[in-house]
C-alpha positions, -999 to 999 in steps of 0.1 A, spaced: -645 -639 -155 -617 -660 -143 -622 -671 -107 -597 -689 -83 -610 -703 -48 -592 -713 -25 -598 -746 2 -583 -769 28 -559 -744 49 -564 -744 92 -544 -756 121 -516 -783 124 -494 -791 145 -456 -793 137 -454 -826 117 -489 -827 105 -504 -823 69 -528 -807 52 -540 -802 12 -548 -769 -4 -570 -771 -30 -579 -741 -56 -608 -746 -80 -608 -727 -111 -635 -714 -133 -638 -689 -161 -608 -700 -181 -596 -730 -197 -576 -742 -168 -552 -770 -187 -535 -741 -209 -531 -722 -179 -495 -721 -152 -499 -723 -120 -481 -717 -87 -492 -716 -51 -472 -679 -33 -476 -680 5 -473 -647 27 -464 -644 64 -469 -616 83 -446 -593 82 -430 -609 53 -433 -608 17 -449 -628 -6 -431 -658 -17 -429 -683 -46 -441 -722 -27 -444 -744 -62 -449 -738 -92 -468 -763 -124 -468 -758 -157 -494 -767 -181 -474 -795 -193 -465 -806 -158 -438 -795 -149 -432 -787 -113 -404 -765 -96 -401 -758 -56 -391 -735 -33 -363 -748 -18 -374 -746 17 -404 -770 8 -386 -796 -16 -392 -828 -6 -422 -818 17 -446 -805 -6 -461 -814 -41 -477 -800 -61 -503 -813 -86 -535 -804 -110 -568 -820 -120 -572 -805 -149 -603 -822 -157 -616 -808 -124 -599 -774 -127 -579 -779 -97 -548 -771 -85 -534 -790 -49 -509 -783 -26 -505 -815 -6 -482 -806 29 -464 -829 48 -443 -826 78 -454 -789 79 -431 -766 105 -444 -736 121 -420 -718 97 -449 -726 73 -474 -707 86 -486 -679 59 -512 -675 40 -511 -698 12 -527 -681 -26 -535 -698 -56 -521 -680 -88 -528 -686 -123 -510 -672 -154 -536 -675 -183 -538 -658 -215 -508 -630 -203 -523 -622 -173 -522 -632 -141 -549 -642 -113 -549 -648 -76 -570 -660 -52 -581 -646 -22 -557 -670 1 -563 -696 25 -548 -698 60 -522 -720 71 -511 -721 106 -485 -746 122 -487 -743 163 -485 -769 189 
């Protein structure tokens, strides 16, 4: 059973950084693609960054150059590392794998950006 948990969300304040970290089990993580969504309230949820199982990375475009995104795959982990985080960026950030035709998600960590 494929599992993705996620870590490492909680409050910043405006500038600040933090690192999401998912941890997979179940599946054979380094054939698998990954992306982190985020979802604020009210809002729908929205593509952050995306990795593909040979690397490759892609960003939204209202993160580029703030966030990166990166895997372990020796640990089974994907991470988000923040910087310079806004309070625009407060969401809840989810871990989502696409592995074998179908698609996983985790059950979210919290981000919030306040002074």
């Amino acid at each position: 059973q494929v599992q993705l948990v996620e870590s490492g969300g909680g409050l910043v304040q405006p500038g600040g950084s933090l690192r999401l970290s998912c941890a997979a089990s179940g599946m054979i993580f380094s054939i698998s693609d990954m992306c982190w969504y985020r979802q604020a309230p009210g809002k729908e949820r929205e593509l952050v960054a995306s990795i593909t199982r040979f690397g490759g990375t892609g960003y939204a475009d209202s993160v580029k150059g703030r966030f990166t995104i990166s895997r372990d795959n020796g640990k089974g982990t994907l991470y988000l590392q923040m910087n310079s985080l806004k309070p625009e960026d407060t969401a809840r950030y989810y871990c989502n794998a696409w592995y074998r035709n179908t698609r996983y998600w985790g059950q979210g960590t919290q981000v919030t950006v306040s002074s």
